[in-house]
MDAnalysis code that builds the backbone (N, CA, C; Angstrom):
import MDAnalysis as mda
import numpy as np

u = mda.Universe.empty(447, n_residues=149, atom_resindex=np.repeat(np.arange(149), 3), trajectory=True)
u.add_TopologyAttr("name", ["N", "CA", "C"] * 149)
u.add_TopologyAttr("resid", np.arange(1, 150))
u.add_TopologyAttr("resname", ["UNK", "UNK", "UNK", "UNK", "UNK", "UNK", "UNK", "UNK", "UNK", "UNK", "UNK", "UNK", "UNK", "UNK", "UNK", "UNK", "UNK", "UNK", "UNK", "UNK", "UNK", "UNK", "UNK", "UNK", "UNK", "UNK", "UNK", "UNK", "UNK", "UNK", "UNK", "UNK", "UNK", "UNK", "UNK", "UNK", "UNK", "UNK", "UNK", "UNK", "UNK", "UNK", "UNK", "UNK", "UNK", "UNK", "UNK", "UNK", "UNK", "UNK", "UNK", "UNK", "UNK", "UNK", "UNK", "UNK", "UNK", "UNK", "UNK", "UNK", "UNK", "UNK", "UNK", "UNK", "UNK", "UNK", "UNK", "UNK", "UNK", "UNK", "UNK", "UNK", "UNK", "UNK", "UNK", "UNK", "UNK", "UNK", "UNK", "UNK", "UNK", "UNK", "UNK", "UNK", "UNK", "UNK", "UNK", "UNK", "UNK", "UNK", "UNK", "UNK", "UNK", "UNK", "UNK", "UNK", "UNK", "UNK", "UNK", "UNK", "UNK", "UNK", "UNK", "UNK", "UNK", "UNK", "UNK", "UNK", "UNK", "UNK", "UNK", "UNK", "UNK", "UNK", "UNK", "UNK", "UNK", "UNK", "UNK", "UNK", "UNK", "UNK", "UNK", "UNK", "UNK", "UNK", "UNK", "UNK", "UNK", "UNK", "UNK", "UNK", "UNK", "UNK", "UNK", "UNK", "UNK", "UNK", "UNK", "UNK", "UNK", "UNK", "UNK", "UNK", "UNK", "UNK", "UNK", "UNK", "UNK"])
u.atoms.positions = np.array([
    [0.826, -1.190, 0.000],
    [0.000, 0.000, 0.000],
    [0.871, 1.255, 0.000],
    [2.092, 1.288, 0.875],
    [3.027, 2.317, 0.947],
    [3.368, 2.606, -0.575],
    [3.659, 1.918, -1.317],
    [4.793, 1.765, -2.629],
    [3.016, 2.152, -3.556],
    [2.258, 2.152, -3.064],
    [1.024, 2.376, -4.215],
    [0.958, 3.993, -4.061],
    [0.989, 4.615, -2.886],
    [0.531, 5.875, -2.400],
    [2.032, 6.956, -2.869],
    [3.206, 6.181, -3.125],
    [4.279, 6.876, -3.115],
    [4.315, 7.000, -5.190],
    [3.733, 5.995, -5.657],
    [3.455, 6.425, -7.304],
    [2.754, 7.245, -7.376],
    [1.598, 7.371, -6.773],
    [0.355, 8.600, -6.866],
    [1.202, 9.904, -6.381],
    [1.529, 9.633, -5.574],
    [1.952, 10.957, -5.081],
    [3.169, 11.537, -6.057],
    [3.992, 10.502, -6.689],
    [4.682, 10.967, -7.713],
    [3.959, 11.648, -8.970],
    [3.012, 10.764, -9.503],
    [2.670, 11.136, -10.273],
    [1.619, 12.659, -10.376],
    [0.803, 12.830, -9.123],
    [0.623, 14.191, -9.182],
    [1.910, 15.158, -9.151],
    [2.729, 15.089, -8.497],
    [3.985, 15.740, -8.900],
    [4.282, 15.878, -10.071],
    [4.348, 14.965, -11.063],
    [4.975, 15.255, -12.350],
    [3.591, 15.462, -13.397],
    [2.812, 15.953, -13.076],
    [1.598, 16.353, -13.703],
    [1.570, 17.588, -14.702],
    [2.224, 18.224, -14.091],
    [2.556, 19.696, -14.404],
    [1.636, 20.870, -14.509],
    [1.576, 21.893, -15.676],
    [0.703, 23.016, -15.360],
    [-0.392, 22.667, -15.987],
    [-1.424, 23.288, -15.272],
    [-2.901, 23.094, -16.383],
    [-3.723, 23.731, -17.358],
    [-4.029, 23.764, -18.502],
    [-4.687, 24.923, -19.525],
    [-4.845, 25.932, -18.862],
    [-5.443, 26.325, -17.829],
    [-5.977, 27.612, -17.014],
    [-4.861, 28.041, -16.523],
    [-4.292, 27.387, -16.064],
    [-2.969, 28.090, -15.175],
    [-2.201, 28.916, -16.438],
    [-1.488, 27.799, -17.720],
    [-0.837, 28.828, -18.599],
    [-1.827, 29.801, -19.037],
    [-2.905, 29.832, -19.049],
    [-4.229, 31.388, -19.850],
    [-3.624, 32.126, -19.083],
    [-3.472, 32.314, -17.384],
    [-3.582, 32.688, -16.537],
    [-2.348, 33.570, -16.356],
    [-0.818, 33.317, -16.616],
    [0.073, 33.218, -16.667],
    [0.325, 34.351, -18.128],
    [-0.582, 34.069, -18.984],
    [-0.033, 34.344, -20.615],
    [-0.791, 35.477, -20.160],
    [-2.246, 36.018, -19.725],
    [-2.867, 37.133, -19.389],
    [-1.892, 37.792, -18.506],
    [-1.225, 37.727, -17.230],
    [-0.541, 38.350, -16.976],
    [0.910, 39.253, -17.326],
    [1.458, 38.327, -18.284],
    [2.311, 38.898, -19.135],
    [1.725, 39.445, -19.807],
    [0.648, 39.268, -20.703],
    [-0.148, 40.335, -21.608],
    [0.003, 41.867, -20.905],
    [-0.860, 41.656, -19.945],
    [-0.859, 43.091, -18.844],
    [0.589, 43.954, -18.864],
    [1.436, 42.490, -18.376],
    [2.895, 43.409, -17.854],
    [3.303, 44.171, -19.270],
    [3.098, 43.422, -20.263],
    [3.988, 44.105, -21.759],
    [3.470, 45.329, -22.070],
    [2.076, 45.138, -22.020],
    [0.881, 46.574, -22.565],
    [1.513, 47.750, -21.604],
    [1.514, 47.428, -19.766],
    [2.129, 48.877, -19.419],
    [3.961, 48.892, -19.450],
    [4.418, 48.157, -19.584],
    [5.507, 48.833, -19.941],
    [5.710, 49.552, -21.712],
    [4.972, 48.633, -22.687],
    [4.663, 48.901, -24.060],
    [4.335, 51.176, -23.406],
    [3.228, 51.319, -22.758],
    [2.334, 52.691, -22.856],
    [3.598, 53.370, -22.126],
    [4.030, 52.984, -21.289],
    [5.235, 54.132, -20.438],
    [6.330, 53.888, -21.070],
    [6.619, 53.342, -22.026],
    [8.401, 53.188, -21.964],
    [8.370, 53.941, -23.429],
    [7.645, 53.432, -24.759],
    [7.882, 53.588, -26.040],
    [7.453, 55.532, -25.884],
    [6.696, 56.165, -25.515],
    [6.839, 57.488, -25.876],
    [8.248, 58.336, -25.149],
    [8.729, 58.152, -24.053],
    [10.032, 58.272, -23.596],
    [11.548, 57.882, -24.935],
    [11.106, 57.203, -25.542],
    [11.989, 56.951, -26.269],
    [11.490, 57.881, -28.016],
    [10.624, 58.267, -28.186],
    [10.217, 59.307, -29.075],
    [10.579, 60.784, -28.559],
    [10.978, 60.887, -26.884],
    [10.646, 61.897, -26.213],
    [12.719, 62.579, -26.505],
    [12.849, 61.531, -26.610],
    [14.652, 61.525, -26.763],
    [14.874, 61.696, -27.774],
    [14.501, 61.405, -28.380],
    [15.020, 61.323, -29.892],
    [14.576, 62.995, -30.501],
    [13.407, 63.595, -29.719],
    [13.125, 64.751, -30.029],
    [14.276, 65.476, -29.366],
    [14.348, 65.440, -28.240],
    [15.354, 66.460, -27.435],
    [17.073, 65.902, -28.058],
    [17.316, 65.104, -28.325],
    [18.194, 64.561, -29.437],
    [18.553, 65.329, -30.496],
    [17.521, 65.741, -31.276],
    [17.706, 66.513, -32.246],
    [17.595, 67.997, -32.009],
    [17.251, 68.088, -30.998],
    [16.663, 70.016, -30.598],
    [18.560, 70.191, -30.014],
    [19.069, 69.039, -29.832],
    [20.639, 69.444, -29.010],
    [21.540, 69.656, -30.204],
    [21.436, 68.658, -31.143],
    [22.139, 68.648, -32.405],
    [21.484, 69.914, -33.274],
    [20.528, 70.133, -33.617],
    [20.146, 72.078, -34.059],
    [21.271, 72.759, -33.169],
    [20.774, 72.742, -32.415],
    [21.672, 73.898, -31.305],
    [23.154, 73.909, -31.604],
    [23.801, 72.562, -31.701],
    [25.216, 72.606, -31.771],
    [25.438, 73.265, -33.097],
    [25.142, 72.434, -34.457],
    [25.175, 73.266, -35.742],
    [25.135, 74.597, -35.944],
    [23.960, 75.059, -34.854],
    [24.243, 76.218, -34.636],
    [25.009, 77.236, -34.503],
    [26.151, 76.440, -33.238],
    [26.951, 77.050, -32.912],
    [28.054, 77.474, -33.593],
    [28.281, 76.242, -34.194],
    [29.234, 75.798, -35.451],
    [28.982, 76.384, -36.094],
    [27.954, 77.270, -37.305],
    [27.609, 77.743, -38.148],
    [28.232, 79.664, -37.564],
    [27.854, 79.504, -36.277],
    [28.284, 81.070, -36.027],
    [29.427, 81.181, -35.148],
    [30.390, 80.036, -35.253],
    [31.553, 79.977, -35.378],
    [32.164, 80.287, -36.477],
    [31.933, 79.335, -37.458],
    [32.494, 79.773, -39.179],
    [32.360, 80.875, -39.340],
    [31.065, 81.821, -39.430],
    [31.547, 83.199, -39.235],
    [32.070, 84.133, -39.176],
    [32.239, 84.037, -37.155],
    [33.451, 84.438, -37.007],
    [34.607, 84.191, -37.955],
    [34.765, 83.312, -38.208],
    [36.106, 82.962, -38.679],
    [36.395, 83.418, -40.024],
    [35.519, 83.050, -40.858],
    [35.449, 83.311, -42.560],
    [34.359, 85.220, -42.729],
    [34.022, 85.597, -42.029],
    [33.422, 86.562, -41.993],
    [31.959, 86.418, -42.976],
    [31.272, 85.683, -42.698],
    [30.422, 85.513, -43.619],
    [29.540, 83.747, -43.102],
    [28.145, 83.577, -43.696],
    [27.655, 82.487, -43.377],
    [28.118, 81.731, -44.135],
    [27.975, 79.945, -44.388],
    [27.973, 79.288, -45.418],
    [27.035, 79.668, -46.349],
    [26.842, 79.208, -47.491],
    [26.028, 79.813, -48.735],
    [24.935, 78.447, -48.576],
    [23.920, 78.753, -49.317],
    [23.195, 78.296, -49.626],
    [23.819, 76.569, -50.455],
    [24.588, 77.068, -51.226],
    [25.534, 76.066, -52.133],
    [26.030, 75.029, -51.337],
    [27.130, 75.808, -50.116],
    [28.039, 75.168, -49.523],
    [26.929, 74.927, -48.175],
    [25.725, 75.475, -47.625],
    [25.246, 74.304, -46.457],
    [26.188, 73.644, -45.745],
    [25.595, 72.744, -44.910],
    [26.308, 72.236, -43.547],
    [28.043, 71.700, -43.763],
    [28.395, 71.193, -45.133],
    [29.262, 70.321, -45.322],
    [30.509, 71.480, -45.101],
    [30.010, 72.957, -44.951],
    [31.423, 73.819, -45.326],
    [31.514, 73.621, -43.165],
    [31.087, 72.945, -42.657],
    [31.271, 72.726, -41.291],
    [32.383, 72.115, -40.838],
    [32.559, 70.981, -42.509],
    [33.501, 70.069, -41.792],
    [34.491, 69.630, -43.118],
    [34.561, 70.728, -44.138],
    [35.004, 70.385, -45.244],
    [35.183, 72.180, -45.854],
    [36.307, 72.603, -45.952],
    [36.710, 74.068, -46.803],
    [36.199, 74.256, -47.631],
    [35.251, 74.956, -48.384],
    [34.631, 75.008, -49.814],
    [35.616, 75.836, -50.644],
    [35.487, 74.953, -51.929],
    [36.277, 75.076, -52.782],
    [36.031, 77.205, -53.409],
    [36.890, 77.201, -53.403],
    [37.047, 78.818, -54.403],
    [36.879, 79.838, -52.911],
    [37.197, 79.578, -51.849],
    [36.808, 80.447, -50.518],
    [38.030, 81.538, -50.358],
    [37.362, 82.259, -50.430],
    [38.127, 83.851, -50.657],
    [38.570, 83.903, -49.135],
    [38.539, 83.435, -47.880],
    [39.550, 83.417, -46.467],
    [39.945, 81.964, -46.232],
    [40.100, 81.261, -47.112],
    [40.794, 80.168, -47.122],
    [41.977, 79.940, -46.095],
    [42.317, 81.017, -45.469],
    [43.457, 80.777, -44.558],
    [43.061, 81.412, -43.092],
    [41.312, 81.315, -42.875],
    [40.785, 81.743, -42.144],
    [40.114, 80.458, -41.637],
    [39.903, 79.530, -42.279],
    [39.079, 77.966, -42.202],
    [39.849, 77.038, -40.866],
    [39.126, 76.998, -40.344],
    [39.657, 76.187, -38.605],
    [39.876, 75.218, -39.514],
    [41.669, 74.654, -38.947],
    [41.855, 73.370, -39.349],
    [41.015, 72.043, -38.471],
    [40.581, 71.195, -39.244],
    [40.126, 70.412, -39.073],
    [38.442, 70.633, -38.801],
    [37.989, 71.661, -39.667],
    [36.850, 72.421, -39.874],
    [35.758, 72.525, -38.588],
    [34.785, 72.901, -38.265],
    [33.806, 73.369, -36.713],
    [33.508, 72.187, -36.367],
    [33.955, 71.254, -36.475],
    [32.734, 69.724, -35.613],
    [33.420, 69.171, -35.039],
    [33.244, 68.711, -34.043],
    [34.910, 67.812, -33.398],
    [34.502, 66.005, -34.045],
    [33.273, 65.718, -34.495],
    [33.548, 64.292, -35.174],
    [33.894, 64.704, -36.354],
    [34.338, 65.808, -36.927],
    [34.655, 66.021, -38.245],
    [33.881, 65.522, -39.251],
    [32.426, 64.902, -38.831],
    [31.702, 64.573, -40.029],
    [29.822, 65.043, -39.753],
    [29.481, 65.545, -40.601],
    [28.009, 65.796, -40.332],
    [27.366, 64.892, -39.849],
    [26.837, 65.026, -38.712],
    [25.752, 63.915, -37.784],
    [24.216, 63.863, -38.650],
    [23.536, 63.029, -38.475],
    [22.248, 62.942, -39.068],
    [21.405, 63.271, -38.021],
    [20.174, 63.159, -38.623],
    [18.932, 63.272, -37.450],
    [18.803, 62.106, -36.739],
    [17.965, 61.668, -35.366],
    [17.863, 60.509, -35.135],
    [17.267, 59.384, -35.752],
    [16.351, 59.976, -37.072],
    [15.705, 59.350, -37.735],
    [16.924, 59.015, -38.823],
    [17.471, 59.256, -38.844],
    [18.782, 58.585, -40.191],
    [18.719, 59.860, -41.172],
    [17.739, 60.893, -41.342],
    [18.231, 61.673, -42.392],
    [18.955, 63.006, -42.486],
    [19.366, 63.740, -43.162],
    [20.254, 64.707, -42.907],
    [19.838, 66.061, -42.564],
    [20.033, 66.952, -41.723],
    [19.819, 68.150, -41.102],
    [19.540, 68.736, -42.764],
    [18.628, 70.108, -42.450],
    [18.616, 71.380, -43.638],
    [19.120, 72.233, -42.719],
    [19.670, 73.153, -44.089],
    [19.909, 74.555, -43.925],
    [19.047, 75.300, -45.004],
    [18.504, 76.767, -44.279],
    [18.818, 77.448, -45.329],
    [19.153, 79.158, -44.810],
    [19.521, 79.600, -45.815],
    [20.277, 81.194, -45.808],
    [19.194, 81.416, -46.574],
    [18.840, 82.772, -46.495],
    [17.994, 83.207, -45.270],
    [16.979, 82.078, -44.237],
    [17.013, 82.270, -43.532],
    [15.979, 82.240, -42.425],
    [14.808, 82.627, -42.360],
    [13.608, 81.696, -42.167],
    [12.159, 82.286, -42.123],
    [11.889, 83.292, -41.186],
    [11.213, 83.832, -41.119],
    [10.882, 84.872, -40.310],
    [11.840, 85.863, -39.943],
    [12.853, 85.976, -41.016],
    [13.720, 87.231, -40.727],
    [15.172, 86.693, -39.865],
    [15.165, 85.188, -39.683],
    [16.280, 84.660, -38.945],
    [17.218, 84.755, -39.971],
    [18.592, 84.727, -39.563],
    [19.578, 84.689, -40.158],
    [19.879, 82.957, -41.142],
    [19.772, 82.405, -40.237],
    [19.734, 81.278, -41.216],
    [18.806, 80.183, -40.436],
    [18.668, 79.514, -40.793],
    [17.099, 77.749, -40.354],
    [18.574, 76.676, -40.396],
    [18.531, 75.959, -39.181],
    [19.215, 74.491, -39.378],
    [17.842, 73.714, -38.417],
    [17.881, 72.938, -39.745],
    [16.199, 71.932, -38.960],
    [16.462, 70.388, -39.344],
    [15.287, 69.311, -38.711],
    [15.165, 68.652, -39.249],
    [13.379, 68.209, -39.591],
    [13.294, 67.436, -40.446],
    [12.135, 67.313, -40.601],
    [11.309, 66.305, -39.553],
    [11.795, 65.724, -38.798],
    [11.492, 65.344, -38.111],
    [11.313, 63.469, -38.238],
    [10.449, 63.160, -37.195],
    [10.619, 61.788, -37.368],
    [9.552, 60.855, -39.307],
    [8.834, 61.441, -39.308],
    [8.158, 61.457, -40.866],
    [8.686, 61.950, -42.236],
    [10.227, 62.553, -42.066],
    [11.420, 62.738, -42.794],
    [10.878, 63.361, -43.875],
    [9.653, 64.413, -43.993],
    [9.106, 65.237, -45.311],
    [8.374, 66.662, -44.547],
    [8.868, 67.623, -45.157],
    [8.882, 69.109, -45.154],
    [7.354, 69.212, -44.394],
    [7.157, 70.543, -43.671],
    [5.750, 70.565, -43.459],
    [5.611, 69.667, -41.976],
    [4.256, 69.820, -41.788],
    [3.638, 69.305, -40.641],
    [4.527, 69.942, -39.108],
    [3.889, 69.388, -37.822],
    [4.025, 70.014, -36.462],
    [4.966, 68.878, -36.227],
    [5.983, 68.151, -36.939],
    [7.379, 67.379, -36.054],
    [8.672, 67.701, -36.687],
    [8.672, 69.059, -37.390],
    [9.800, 69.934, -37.960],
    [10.322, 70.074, -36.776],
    [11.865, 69.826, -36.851],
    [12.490, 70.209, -35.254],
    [13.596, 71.054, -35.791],
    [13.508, 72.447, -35.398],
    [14.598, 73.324, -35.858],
    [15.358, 74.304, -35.074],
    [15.721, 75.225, -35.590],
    [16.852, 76.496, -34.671],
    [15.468, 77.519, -34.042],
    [14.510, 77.496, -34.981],
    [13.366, 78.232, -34.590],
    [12.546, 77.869, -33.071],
    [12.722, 76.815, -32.979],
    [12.140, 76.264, -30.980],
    [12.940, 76.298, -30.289],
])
């Protein structure tokens, strides 16, 4: 009788979980993913904005650095690249910071992968616009992120 009660008792042991228990189990992870899914993913849109509002700003700086230096903005022509590259035919050519305004020496992108604008003139009477279009990477609409905010 001992050796009968000690199989049963094994065998509820090795029974394992039951349909309800994994529902039960799979609903709770459901739950856990959905609120970390609602709090975590706009924090990471929230960066990528202030990301790019830091990188405007720096270009910025860089842009009215060159300036100083060359007495004059980049042109329309020459845009961001005269940041990190001498434009050809430049009448203070011996005014150009070696190793040109950026310390990675190469134009950064937006966080979305595409490349900053410039332009000379500036809307509204600004001296010059360094923007990006934002995360939808086309002109227009309220996720333009520029020198103007």
């Amino acid at each position: 009788m001992m050796l009968q009660m000690t199989k049963t008792a094994r065998k509820k042991a090795q029974r394992g979980l039951t349909l309800i228990e994994l529902l039960v189990v799979i609903v709770i992870l459901g739950i856990l993913s959905t609120i970390v899914a609602v709090n975590v993913l706009p924090a990471g849109d929230r960066a990528r904005v202030q990301s790019a509002q830091t990188q405007v700003d720096m270009l910025e700086s860089a842009v009215r650095q060159y300036k100083l230096d060359m007495t004059h903005f980049p042109s329309q022509d020459q845009g961001l690249t005269a940041l990190v590259q001498m434009p050809q035919n430049e009448r203070n050519a011996a005014a150009y910071r070696p190793g040109g305004y950026l310390e990675s020496r190469e134009l950064p992108t937006d966080p979305w992968g595409n490349p900053y604008q410039y332009a000379i003139p500036g809307e509204g009477g600004a001296e010059f616009d360094i923007y990006s279009y934002g995360p939808d990477g086309r002109p227009g609409g309220n996720d333009d992120i520029g020198s103007w905010n």
